[in-house]
FINU-265907 format. One line per 5 residues: their letters; for each residue y negated, z, x negated of C-alpha. Coordinates in nm, 4 decimals. Layout:
BEGIN
a> Y/Z/X | ...
This chain:
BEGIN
xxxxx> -1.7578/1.4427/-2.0471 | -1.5474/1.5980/-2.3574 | -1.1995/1.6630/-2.4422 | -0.9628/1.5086/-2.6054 | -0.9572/1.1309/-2.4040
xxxxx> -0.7444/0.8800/-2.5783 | -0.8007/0.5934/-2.3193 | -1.2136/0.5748/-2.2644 | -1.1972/0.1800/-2.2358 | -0.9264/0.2042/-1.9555
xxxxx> -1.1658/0.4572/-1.7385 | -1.4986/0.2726/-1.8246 | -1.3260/-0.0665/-1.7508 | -1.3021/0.0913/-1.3930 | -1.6275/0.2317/-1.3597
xxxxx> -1.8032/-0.0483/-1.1440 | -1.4864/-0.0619/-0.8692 | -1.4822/0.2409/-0.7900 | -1.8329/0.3343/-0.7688 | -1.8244/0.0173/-0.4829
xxxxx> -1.5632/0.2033/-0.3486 | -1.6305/0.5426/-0.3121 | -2.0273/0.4184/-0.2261 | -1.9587/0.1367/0.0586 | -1.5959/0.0943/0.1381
xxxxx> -1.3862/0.3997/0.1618 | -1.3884/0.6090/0.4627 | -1.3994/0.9642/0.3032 | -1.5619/1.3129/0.3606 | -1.5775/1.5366/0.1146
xxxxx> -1.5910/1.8484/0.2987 | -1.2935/1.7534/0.4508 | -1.0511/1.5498/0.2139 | -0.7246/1.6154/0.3984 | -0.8475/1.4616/0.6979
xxxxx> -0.5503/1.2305/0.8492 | -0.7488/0.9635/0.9167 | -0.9516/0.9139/0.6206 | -0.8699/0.5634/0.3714 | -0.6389/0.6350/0.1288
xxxxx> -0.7426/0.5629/-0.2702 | -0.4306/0.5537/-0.4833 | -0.5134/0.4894/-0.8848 | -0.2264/0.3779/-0.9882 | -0.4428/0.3139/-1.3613
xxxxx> -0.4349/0.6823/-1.3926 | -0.3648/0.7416/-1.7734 | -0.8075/0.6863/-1.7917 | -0.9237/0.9229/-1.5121 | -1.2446/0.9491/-1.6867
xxxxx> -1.4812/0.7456/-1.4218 | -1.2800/0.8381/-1.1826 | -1.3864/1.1915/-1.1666 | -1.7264/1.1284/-1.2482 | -1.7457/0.8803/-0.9485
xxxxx> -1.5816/1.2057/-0.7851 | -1.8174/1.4579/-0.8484 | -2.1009/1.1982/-0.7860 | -1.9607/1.1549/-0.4514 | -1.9337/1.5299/-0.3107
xxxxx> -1.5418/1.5777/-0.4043 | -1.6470/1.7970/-0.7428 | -1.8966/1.9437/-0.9334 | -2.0878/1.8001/-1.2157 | -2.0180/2.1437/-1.3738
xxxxx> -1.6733/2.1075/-1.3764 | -1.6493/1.7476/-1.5394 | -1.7376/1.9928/-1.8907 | -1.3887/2.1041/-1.9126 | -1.2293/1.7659/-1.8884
xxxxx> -0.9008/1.7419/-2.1085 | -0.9631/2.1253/-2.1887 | -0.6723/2.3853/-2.1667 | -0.6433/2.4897/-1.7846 | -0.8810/2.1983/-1.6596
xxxxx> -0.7408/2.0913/-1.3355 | -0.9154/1.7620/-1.4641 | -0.6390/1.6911/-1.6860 | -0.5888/1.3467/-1.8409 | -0.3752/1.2388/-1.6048
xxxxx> -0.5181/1.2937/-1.2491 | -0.2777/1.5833/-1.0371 | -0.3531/1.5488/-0.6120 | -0.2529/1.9696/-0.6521 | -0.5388/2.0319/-0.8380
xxxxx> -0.8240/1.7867/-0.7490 | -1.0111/1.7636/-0.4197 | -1.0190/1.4086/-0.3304 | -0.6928/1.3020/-0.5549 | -0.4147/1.1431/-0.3476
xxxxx> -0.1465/1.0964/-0.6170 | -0.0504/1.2258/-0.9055 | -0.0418/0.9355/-1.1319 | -0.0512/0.7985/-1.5538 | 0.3234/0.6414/-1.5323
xxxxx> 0.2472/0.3229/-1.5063 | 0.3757/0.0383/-1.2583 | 0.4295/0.3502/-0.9078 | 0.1033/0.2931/-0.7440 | 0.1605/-0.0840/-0.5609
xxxxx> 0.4902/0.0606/-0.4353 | 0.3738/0.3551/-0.2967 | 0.0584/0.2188/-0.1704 | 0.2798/-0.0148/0.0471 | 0.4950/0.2710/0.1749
xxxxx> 0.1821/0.4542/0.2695 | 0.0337/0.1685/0.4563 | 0.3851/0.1088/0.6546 | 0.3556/0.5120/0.7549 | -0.0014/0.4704/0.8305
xxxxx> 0.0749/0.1544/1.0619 | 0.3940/0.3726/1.2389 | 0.1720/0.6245/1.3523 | -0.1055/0.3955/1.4328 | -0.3404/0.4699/1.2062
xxxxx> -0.6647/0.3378/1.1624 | -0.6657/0.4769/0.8029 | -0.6763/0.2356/0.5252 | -0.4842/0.2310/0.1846 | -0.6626/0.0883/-0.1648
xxxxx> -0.4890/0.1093/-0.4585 | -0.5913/0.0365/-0.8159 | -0.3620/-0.1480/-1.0856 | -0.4005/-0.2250/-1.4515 | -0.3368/-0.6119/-1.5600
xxxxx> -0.0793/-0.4581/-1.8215 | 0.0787/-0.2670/-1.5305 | 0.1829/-0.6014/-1.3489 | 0.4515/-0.6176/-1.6727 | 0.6455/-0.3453/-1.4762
xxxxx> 0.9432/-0.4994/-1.2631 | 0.8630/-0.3005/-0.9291 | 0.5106/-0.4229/-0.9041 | 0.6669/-0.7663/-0.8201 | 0.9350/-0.6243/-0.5551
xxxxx> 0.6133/-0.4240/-0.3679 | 0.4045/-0.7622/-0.3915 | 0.6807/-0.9030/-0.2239 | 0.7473/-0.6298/0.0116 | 0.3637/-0.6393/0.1462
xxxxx> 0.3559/-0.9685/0.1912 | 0.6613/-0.9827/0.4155 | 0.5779/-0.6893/0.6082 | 0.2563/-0.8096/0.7128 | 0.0006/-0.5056/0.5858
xxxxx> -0.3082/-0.5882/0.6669 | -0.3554/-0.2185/0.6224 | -0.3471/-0.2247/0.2371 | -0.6184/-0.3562/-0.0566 | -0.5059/-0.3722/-0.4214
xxxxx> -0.7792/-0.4354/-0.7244 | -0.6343/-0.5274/-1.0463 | -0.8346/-0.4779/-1.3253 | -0.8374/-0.8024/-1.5294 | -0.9061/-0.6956/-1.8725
xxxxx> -0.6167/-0.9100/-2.0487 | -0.4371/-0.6875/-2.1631 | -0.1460/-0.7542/-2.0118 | 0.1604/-0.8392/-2.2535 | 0.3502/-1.1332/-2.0333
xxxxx> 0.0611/-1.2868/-1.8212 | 0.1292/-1.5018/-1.5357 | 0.0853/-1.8854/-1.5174 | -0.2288/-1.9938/-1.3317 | -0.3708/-1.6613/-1.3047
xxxxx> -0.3294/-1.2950/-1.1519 | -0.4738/-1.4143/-0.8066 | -0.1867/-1.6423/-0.8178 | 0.1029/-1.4204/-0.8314 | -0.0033/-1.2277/-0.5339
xxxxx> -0.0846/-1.5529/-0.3548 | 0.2501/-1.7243/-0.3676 | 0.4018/-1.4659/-0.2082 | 0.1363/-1.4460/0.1098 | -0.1208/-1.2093/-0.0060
xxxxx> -0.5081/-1.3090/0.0476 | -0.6677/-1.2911/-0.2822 | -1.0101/-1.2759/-0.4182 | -1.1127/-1.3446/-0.8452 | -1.4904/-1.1944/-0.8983
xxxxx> -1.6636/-1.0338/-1.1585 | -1.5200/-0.6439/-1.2294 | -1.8842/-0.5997/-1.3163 | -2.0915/-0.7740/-1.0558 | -2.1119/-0.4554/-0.7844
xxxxx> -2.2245/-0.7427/-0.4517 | -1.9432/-0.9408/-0.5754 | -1.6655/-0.6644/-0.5649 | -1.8653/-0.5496/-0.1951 | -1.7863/-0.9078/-0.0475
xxxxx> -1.4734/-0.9113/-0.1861 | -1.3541/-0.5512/-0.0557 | -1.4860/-0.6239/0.2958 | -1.2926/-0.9848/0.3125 | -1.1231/-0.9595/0.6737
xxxxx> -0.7634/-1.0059/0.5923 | -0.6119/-0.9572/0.9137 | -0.2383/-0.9250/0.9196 | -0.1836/-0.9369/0.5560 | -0.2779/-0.7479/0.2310
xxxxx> -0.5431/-0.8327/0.0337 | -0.5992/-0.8147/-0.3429 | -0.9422/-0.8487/-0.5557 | -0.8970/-0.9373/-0.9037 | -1.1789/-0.7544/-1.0993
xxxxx> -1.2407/-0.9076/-1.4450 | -1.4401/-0.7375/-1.6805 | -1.4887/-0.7471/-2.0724 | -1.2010/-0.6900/-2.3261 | -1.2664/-0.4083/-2.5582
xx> -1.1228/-0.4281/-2.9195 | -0.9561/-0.1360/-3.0343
């Protein structure tokens, strides 16, 4: 792809994740993306869309054609991703530190209406600085969603860091947790189809650290 993309390391750091994804774990259709039953993908990482449209277009949801104007004037495939404009796109998203908490609000709708629709959602280390990322660990934890998967990408970055780990601050509060290689694509399957039962889970994917 061209354009003018200012955060290639955050979108190729994501690359492996959600080609497991889209490939084995989400249950999607491309001809019909509005389906009310389908898994919902939330990247809440969304200020490096760059793999994720590629995975996209790779899976059905665009065409490779398309990916060309990337960044460009008029592109729906700006560089943050808009759910108005792209097929496949559940949230508008690039503020960082939204995605967790609205993942977990979509997974308690989801479970209201009985749903057998799943909800993933994919976080930034860095974004786990933000304040309400701890109050919608907490709040999945306590309300029991089995329904909802997070993936953090590990690729320390993050400013504050937490003492014993990622893993370990969902854990304490009740989440089931998983630490594998962001890189190793049967690692991140295994981890993704962990039965979890009647709490969230969250696979922390660690890949390489890119110098600016």
């Amino acid at each position: 792809m061209t354009g003018d993309e200012k955060h290639s390391t955050s979108a190729t750091s994501t690359l492996d994740v959600l080609w497991v994804l889209y490939s084995d774990i989400l249950r999607l259709d491309a001809e019909n993306p509005e389906n009310p039953e389908r898994d919902r993908f939330y990247l809440s990482k969304g200020h490096g869309p760059m793999a994720y449209y590629a995975v996209l277009a790779a899976r059905g949801f665009l065409t490779p054609s398309e990916l060309e104007s990337f960044g460009g004037y008029d592109s729906p495939l700006g560089n943050h991703p808009d759910r108005t404009l792209v097929p496949g796109v559940d949230i508008g998203s690039g503020s960082l530190g939204h995605g967790l908490a609205l993942a977990a609000g979509t997974a308690v709708a989801l479970r209201i209406q009985r749903s057998i629709a799943r909800v993933f959602v994919l976080i930034g280390d860095a974004e786990l600085d933000e304040g309400s990322n701890m109050e919608a660990i907490q709040f999945a934890a306590r309300s029991k969603l089995g329904n909802l998967s997070a993936v953090v990408i590990d690729n320390d970055s993050a400013g504050l860091g937490w003492p014993g780990g990622i893993a370990s601050r969902f854990e304490v509060e009740g989440w089931s947790t998983s630490d594998v290689d962001g890189r190793d694509q049967s690692a991140l399957r295994r981890a993704f189809r962990l039965d979890h039962a009647d709490r969230p889970h969250v696979v922390v994917a660690h890949v390489e650290k890119k110098e600016s």
